[in-house]
C-alpha positions as MATLAB code, in Angstrom:
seq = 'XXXXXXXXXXXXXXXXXXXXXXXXXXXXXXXXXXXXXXXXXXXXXXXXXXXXXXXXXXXXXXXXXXXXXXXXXXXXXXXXXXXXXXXXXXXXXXXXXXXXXXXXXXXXXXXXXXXXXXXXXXXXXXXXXXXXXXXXXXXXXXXXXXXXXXXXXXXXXXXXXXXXXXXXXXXXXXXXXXXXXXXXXXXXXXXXXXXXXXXXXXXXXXX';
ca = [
       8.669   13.963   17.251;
       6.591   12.165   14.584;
       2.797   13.160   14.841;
       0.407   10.525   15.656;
      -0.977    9.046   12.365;
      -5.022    9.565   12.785;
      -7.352    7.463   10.564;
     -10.616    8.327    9.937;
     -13.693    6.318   10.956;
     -13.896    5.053    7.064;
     -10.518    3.870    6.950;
     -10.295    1.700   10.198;
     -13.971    0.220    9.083;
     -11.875   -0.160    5.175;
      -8.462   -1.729    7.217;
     -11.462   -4.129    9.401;
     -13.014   -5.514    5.794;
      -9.462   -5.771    4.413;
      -7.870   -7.930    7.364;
     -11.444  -10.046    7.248;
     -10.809  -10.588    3.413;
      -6.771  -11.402    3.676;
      -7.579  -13.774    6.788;
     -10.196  -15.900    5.086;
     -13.357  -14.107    6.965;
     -14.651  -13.770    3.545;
     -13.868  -15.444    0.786;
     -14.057  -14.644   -2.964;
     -17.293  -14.815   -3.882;
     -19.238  -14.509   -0.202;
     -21.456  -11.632    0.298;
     -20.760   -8.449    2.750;
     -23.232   -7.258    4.231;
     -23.402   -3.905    5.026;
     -25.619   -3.546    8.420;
     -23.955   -6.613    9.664;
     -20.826   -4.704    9.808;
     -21.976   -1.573   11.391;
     -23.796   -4.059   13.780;
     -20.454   -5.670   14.768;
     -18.538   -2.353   14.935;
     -21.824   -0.085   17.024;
     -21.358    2.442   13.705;
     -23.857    3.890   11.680;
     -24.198    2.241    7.902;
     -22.854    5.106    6.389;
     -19.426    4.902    6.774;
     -19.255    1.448    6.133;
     -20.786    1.835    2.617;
     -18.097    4.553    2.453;
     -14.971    2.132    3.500;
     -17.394   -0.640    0.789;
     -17.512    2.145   -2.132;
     -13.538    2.932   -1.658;
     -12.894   -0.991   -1.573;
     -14.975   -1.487   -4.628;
     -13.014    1.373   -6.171;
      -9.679   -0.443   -5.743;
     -11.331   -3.378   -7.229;
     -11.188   -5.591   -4.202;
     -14.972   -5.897   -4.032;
     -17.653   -5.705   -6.218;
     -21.532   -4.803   -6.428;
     -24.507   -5.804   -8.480;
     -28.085   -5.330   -8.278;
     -30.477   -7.338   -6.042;
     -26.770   -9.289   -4.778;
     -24.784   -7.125   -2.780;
     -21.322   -6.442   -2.201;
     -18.967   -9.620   -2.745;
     -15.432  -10.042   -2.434;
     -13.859  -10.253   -5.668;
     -11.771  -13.537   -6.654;
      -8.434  -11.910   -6.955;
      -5.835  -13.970   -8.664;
      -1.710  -12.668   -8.440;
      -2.398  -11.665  -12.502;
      -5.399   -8.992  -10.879;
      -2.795   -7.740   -8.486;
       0.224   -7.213  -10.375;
      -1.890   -4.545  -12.958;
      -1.368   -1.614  -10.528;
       2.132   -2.282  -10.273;
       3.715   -0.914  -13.534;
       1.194    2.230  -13.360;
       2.567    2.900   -9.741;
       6.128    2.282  -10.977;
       5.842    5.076  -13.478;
       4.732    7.134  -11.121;
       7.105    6.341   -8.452;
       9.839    6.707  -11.375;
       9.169   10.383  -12.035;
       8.647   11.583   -7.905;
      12.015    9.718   -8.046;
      13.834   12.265  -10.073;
      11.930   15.512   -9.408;
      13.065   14.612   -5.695;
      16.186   13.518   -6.307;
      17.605   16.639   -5.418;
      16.048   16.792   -2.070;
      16.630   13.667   -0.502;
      20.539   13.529   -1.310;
      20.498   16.451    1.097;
      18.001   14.951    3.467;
      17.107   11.124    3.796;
      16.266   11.469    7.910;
      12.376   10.544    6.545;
      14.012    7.307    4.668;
      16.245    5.886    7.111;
      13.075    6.451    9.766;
      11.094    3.854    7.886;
      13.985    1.612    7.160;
      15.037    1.031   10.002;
      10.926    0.440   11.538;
      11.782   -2.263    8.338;
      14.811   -3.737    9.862;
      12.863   -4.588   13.326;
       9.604   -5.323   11.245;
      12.070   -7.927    9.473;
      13.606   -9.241   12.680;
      10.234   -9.689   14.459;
       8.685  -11.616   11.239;
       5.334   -8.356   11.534;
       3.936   -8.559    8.464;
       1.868   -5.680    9.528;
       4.497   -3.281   10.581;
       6.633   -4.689    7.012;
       3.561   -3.444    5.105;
       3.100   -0.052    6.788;
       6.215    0.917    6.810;
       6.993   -0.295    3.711;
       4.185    2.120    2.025;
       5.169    5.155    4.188;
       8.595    4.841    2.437;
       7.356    5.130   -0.349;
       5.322    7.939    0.323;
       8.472    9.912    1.746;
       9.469    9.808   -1.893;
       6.219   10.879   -3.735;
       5.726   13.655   -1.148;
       9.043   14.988   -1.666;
       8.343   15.373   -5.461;
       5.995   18.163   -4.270;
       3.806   17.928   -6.752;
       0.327   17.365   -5.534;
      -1.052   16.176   -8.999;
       1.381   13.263   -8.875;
       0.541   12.947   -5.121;
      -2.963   12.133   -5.839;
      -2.749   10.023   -8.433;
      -0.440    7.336   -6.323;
      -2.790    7.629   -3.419;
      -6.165    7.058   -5.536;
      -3.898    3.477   -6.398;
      -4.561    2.082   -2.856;
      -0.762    1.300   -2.442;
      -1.396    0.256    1.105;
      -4.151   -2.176    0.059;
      -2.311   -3.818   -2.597;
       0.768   -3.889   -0.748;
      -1.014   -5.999    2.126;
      -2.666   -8.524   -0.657;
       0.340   -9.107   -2.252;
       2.964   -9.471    0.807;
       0.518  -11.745    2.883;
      -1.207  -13.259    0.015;
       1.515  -14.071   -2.821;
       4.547  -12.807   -1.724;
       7.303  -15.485   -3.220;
       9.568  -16.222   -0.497;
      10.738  -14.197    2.627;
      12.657  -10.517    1.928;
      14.656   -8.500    3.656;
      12.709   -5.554    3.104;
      14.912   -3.628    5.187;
      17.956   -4.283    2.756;
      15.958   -3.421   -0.521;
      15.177    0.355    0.885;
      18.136    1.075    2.290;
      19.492    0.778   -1.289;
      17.485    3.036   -2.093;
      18.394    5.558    0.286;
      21.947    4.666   -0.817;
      21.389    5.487   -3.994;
      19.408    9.014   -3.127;
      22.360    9.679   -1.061;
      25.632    9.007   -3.858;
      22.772   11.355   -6.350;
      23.149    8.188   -8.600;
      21.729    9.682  -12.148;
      19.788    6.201  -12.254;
      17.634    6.966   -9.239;
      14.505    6.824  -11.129;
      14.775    3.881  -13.553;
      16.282    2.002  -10.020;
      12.837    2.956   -8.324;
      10.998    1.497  -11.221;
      12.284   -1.543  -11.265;
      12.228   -1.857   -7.367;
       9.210   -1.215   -7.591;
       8.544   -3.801  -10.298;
      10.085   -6.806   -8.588;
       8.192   -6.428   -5.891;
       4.573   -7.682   -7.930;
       3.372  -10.463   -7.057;
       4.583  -13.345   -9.405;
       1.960  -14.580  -12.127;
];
């Protein structure tokens, strides 16, 4: 059986602010306010500034003195930077796990087909979720921690969400695009990596 997946106190306060910022609860420019939040939620302030500092790091949100913490006015161009430093990443857990998951892509198929029903159902949510933990079956099975880190400190899952709900181009099969992927772990295609990186790639948001 799968384990339970356990977020902290930080990151459901970071997943509230996020779904108030993608739904329009805030818009670019409007102020957050910290003890407003903690208010609404019966928390204490700190983890809220926490879930605020983490947000800011991704770029989402931003600070200044004597003004508070405002969203940021994001544009498709502000999204898509992350994308080709997460590609190159993605590219290299690609072939130092290549080995691995032509013997095992159990993890994979799991998450591609929670895509399939995410795609039949129309759940953004579940398309976005699942679509990250996919890709984190990958960079964990590279099994290097270094290269771990480094994708996590991107906030896939929070640029993922932005660009899906915000500027995604037209309806995907997301489904179909990672069980190609899986197809290709599977045949040990030699292209596995470059394949990744331009997966990866096409799905930015469009400029």
């Amino acid at each position: 059986m799968t384990p339970p997946v356990v977020h902290s106190l930080r990151e459901q306060i970071r997943e509230h602010i996020l779904e108030g910022i993608v739904r329009g609860r805030w818009q670019p420019g409007e102020r957050i306010v910290e003890r407003r939040i903690a208010a609404e939620l019966e928390v204490s302030q700190t983890p809220v500034r926490e879930a605020l500092r983490e947000l800011e790091s991704l770029r989402l949100i931003e600070s200044a003195p004597n003004k508070g913490v405002r969203v940021r006015d994001l544009s498709p161009a502000d999204l898509k930077e992350s994308y080709p430093v997460r590609a190159g990443l993605e590219q290299v857990a690609a072939e130092l796990a290549a080995g691995q998951l032509a013997e095992d892509t159990e993890a994979l198929e799991r998450e591609v087909e929670r895509l399939r029903e995410a795609d039949r159902t129309g759940d953004g949510e579940a398309q976005v979720r699942h679509t990250v933990a996919f890709h984190r079956e990958i960079v964990r099975a590279a099994g290097n921690g270094v290269l771990l880190h480094t994708w996590e400190s991107l906030g896939v899952e929070v640029w993922t969400t932005l660009s899906i709900r915000w500027f995604s181009p037209e309806p995907r099969s997301h489904a179909q695009d990672h069980q190609e992927i899986v197809d290709a772990f599977r045949r040990r295609d030699p292209r596995i990596g470059a394949l990744l990186r331009t997966h990866v790639l096409s799905c930015a948001p469009r400029v």
